[in-house]
Backbone bond lengths (Angstrom), bond angles and torsions (degrees), N, CA, C in turn:
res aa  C-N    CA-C-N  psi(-1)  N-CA   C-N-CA  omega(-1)  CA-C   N-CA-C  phi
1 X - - - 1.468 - - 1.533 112.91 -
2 X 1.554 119.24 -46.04 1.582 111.43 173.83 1.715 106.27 -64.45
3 X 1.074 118.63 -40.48 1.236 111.05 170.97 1.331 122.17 -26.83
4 X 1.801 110.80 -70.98 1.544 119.44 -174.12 1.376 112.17 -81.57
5 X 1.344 119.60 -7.84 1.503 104.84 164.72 1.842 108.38 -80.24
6 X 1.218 100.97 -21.48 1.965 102.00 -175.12 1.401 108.73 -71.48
7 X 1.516 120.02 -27.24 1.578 132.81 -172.46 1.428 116.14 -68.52
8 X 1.530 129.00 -41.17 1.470 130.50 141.32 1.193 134.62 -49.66
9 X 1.706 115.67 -45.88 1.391 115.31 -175.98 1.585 97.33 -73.04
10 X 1.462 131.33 -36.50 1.575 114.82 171.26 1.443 122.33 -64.84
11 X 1.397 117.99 -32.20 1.425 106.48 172.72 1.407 111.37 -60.34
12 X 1.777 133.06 -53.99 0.666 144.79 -154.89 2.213 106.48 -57.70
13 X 1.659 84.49 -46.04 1.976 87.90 162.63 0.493 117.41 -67.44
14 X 1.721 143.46 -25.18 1.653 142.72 178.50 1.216 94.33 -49.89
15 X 1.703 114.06 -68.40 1.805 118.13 -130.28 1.870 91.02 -82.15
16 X 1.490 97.09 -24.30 1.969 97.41 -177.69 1.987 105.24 -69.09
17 X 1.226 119.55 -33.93 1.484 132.84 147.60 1.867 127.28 -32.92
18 X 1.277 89.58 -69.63 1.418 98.75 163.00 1.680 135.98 -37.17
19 X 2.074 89.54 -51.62 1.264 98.02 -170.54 1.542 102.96 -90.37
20 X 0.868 108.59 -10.38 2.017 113.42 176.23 1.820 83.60 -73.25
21 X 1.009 136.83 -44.30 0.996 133.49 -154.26 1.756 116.99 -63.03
22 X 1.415 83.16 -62.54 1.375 101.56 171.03 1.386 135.66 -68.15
23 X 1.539 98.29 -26.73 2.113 112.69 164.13 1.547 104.24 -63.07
24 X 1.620 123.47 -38.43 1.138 127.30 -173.89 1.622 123.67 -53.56
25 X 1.778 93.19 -44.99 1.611 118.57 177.10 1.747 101.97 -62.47
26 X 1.237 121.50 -83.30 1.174 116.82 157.34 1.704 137.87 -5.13
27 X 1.205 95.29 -45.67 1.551 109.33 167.98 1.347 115.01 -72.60
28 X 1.192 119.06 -44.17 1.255 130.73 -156.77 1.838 92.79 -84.99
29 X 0.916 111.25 -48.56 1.717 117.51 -179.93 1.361 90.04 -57.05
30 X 1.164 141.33 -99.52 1.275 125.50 -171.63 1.455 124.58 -40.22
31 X 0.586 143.80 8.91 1.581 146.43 156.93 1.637 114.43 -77.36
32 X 1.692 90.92 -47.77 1.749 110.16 176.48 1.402 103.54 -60.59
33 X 1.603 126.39 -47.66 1.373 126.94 -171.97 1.526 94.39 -62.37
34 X 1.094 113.84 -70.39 1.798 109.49 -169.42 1.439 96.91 -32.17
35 X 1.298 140.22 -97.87 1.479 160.62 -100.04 2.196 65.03 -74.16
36 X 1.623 107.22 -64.03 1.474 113.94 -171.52 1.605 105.77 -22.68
37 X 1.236 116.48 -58.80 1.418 126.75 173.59 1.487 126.12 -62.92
38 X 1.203 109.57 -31.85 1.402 99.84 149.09 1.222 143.04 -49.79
39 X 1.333 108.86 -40.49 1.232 128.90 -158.78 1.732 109.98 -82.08
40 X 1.695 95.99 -41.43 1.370 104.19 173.87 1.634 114.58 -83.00
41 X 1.139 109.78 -24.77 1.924 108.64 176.05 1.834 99.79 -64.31
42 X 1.143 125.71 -50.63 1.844 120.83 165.05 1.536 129.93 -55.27
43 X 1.390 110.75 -29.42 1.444 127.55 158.49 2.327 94.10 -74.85
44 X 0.871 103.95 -46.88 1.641 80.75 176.11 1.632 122.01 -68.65
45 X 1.480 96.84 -19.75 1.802 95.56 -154.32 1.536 81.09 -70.42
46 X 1.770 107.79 -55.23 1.626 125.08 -173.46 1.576 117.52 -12.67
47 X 1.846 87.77 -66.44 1.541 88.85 178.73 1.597 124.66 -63.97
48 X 1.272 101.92 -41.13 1.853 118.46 163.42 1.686 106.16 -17.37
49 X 1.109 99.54 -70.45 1.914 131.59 -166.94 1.988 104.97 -45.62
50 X 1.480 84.25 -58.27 1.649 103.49 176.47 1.469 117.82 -101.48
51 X 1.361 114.81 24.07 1.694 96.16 169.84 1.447 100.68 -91.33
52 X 0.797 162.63 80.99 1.523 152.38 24.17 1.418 157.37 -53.53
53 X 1.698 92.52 17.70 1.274 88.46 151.22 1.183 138.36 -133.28
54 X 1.737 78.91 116.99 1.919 85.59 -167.27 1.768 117.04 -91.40
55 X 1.828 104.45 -8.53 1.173 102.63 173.65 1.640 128.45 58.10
56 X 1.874 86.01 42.23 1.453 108.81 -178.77 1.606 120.25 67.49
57 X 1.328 105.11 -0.39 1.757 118.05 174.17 1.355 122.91 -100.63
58 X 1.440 123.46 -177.95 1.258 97.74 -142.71 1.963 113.33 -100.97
59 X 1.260 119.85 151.20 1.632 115.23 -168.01 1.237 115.66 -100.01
60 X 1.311 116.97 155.74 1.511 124.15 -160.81 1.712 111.92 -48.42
61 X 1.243 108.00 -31.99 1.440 89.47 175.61 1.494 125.17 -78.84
62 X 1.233 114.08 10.78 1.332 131.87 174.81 1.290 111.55 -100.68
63 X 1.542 140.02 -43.74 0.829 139.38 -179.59 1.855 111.40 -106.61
64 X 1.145 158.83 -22.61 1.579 142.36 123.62 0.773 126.38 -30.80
65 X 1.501 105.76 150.77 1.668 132.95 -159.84 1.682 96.77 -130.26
66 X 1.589 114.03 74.99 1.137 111.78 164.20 1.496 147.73 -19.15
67 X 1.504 104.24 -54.52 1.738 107.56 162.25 1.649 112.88 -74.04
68 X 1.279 115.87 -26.89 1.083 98.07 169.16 1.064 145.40 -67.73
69 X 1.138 113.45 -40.43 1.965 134.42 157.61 0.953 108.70 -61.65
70 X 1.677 125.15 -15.38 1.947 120.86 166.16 1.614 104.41 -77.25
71 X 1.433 103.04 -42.40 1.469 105.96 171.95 1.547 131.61 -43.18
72 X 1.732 93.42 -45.59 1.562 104.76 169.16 1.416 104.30 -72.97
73 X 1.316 136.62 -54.51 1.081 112.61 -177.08 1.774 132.40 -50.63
74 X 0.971 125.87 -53.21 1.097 155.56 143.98 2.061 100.15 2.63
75 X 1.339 102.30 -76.93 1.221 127.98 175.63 2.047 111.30 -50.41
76 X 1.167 103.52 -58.25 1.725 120.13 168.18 1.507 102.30 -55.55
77 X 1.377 129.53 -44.82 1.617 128.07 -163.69 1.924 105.63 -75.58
78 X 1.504 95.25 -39.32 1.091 99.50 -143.19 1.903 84.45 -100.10
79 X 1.290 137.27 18.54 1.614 158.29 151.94 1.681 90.06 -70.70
80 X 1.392 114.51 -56.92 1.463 111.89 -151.87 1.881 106.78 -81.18
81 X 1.386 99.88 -8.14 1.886 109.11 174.48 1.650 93.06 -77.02
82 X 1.396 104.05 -68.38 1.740 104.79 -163.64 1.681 106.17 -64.96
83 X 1.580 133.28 -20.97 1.258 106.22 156.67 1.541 125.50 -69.98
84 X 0.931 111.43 -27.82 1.665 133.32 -172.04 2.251 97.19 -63.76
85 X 1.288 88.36 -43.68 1.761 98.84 160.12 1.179 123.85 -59.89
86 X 1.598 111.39 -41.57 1.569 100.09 -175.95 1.219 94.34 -85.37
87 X 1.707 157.04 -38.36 1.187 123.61 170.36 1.336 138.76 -38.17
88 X 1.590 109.77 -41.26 1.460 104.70 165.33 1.352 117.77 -64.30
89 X 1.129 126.06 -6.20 1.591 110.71 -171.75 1.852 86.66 -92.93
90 X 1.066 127.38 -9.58 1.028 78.49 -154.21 2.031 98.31 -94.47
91 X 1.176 113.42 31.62 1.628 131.99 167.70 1.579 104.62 -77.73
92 X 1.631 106.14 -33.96 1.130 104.64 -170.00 1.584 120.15 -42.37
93 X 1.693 140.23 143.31 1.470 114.58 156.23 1.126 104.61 -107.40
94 X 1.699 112.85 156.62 1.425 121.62 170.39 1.662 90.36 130.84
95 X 1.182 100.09 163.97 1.843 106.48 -165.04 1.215 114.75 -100.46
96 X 1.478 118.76 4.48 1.566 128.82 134.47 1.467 128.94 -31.26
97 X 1.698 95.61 -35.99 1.614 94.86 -160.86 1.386 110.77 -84.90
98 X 0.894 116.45 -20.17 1.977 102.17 175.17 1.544 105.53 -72.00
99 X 1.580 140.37 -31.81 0.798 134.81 165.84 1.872 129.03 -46.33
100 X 1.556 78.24 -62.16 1.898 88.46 171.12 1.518 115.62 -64.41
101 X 1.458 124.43 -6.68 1.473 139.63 170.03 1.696 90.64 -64.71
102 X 1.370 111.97 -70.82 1.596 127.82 -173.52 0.980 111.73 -30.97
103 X 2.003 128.80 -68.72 1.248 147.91 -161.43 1.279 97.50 -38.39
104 X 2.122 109.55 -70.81 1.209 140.47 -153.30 1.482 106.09 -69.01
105 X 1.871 121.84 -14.68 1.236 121.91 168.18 1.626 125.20 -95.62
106 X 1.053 103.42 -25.48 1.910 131.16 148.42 1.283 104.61 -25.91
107 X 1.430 105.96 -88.81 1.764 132.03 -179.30 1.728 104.87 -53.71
108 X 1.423 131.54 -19.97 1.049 109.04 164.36 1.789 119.91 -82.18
109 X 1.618 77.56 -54.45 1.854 71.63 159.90 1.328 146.49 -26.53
110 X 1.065 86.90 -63.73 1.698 112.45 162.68 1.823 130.05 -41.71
111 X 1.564 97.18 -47.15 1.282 105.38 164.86 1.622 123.04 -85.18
112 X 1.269 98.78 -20.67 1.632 117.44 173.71 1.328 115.41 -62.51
113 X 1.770 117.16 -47.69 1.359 111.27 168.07 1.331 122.50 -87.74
114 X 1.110 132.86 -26.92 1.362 123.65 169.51 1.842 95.36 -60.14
115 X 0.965 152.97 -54.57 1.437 135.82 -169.62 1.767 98.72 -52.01
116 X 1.258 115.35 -53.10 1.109 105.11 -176.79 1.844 131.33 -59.88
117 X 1.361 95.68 -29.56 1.534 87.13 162.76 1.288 126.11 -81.72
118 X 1.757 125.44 -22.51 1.227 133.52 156.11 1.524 100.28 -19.90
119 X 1.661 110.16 -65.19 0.985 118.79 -161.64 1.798 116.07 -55.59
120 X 1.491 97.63 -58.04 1.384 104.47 172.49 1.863 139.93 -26.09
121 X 2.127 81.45 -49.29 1.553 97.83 178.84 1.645 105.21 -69.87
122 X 1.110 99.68 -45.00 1.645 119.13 174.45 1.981 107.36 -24.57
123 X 1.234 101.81 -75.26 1.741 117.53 165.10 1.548 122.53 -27.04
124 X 1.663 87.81 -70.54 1.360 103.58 175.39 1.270 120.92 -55.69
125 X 1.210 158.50 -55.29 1.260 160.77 -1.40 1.889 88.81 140.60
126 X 1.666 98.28 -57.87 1.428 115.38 -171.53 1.781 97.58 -86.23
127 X 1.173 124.15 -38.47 1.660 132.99 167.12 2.054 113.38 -45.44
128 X 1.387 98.96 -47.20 1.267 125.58 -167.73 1.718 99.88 -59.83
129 X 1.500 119.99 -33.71 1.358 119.65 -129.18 1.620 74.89 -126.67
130 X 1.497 136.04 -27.66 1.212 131.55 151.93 1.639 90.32 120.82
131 X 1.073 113.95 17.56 1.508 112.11 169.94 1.933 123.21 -103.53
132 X 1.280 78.99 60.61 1.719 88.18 -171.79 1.321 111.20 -94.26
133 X 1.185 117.72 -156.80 2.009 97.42 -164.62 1.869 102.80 -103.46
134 X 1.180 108.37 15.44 1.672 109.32 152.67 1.261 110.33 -86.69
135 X 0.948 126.46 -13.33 1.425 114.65 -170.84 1.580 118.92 -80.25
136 X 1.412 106.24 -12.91 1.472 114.05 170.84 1.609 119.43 162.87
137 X 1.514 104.55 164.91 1.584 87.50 -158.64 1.734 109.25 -82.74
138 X 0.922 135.52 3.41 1.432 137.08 142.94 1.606 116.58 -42.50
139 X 1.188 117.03 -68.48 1.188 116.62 -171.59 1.610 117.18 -79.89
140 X 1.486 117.68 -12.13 1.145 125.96 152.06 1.285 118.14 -65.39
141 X 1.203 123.90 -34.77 1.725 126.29 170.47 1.613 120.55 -80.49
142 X 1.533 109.01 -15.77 1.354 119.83 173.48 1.753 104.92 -86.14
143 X 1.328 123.59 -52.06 1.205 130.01 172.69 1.613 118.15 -48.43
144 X 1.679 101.62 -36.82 1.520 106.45 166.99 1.449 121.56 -49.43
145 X 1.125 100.72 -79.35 1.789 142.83 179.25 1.812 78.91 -28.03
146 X 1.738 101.03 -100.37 1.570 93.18 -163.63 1.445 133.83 -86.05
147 X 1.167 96.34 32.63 1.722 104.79 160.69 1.661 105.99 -95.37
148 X 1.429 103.66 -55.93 1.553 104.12 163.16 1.878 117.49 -19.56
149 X 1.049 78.80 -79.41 1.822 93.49 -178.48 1.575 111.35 -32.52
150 X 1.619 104.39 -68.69 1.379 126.15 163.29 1.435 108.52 -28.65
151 X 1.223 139.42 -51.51 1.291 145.65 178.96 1.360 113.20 -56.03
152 X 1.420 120.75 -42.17 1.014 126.40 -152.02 2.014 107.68 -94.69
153 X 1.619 92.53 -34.10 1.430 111.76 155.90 1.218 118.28 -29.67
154 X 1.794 117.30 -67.15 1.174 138.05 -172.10 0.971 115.55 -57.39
155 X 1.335 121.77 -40.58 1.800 137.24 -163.53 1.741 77.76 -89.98
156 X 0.988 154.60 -41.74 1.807 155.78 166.08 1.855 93.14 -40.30
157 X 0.755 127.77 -62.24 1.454 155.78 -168.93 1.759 93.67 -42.94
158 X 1.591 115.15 -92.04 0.997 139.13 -173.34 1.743 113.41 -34.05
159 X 1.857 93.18 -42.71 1.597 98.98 -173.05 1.188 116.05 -62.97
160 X 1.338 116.23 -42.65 1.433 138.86 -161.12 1.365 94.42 -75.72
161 X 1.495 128.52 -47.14 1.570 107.20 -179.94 2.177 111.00 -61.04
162 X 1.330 102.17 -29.34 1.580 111.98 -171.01 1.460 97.17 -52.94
163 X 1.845 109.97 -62.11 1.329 113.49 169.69 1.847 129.28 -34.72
164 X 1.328 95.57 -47.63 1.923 88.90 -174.64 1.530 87.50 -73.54
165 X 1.378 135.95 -36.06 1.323 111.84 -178.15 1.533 119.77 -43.16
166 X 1.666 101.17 -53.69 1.578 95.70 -169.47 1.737 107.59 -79.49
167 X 0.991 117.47 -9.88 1.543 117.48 172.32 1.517 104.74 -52.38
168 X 1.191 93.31 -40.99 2.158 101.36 -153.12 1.388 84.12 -91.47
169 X 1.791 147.66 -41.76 1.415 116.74 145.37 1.352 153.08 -76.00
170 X 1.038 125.41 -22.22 1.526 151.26 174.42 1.525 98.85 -62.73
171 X 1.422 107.21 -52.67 2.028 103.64 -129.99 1.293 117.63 65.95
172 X 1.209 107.74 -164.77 1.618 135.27 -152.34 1.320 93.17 -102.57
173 X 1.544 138.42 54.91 1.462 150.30 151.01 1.558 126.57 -67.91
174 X 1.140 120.78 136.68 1.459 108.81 -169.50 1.327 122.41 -61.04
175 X 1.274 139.98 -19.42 1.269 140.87 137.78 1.562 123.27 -36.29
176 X 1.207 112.57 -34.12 1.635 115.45 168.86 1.685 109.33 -73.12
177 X 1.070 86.75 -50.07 1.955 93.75 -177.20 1.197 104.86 -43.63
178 X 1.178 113.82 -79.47 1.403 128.31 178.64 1.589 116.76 -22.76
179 X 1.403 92.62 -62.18 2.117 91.75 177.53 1.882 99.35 -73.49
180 X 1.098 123.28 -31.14 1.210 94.53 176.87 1.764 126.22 -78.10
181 X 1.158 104.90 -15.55 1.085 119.17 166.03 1.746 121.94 -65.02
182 X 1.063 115.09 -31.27 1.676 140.21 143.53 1.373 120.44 -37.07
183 X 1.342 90.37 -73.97 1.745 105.69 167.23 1.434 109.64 -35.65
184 X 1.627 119.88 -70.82 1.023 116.65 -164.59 1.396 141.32 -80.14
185 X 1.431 101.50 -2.49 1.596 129.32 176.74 1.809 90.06 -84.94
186 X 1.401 127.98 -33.37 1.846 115.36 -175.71 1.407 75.76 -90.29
187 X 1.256 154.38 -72.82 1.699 129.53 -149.72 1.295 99.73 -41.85
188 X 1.514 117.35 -74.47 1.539 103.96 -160.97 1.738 123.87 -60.44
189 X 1.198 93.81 -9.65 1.978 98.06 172.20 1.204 91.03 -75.15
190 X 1.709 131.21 -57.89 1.472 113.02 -159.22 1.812 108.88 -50.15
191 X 1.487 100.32 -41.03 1.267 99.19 -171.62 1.826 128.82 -63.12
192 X 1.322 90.33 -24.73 1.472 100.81 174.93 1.618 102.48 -97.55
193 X 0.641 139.79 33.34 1.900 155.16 -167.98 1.908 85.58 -133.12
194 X 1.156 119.13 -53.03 1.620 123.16 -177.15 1.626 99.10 -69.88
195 X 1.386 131.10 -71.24 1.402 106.54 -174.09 1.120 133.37 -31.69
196 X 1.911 114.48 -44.41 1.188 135.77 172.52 2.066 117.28 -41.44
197 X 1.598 88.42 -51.61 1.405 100.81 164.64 1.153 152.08 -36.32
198 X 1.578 91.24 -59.80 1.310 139.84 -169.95 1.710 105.11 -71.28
199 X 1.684 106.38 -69.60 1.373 108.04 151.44 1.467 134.90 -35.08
200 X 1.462 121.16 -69.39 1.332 135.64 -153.97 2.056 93.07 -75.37
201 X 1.272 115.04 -32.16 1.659 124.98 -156.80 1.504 103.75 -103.90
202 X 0.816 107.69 -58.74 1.629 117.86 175.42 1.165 125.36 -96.19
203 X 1.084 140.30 -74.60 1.763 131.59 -165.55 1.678 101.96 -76.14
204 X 1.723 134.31 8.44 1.526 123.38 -175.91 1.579 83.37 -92.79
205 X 1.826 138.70 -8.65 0.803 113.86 -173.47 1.262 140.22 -88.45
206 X 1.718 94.78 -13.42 1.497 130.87 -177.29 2.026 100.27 -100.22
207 X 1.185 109.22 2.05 1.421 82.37 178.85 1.464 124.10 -107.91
């Protein structure tokens, strides 16, 4: 009898364990997002400070390719629908659903790196033409700003392959949820970190 009364009260500390566990993770991710936001609101002020100085060289509306950076955007927004998809699947029941988790993390990928090489050619393109971030402190604060981001994309990139790994071993376990649920709270910041961009870097130059 002490036995089976001890066998509940230990599960019951397990699952109260668990969930300390997991409020902790949670906490801690948001903390990471803030400091994240810090980091990028000083990379905004930065460029703020120096978007004029181009030091007689040449300014973004001279050197951007409007549809193209709509293109990238476009591509980055529409990453953050099809991850936003694989979260709902993963409510789905039936042993389909870690798979259709996969597809819907595939297709973000997918759109995730093609934005990022957008980005790449983007650089180069601007490297080629001799407007690289020596050339003045504008474009040193522009090169900051969205290479930063770009970085952070990538490290978006990397996770998401870690994730289908543990999908395709784990399954759909609450330990998976959880980090993907992680995952997808930094995708959609990166992505709203890009409007900010997108706006403040590119389209203030055309308007």
């Amino acid at each position: 009898m002490p036995h089976a009364a001890a066998a509940p009260a230990h599960d019951a500390g397990h699952d109260h364990h668990a969930q300390a566990q997991a409020s902790t993770l949670k906490l801690g991710f948001w903390i990471y997002l803030m400091s994240d936001c810090l980091i990028f609101a000083s990379l905004f002020a930065t460029f703020g400070v120096l978007l004029h100085g181009t030091a007689g060289g040449p300014t973004g509306r001279e050197l951007f390719d409007l549809r193209f950076v709509l293109a990238e955007t476009v591509l980055l927004l529409t990453s953050s629908l099809t991850f936003g998809v694989a979260m709902l699947k993963l409510d789905e029941a039936g042993k389909g659903a870690p798979q259709a988790v996969i597809r819907w993390l595939v297709l973000t990928f997918a759109l995730g790196a093609a934005f990022v090489c957008m980005e790449v050619y983007e650089f180069r393109e601007l490297l080629h033409e001799g407007a690289g971030p020596h050339r003045s402190a504008y474009l040193s604060a522009f090169f900051m700003l969205v290479g930063t981001h770009g970085l952070h994309v990538s490290a978006g990139l990397l996770w998401i392959i870690v994730m289908v790994n543990q999908v395709q071993v784990f399954g759909l376990d609450a330990v998976v949820r959880r980090r993907l649920a992680c995952l997808s709270l930094f995708w959609h910041f990166l992505d709203l970190v890009w409007i900010f961009v997108f706006t403040v870097v590119y389209l203030r130059e055309f308007l």
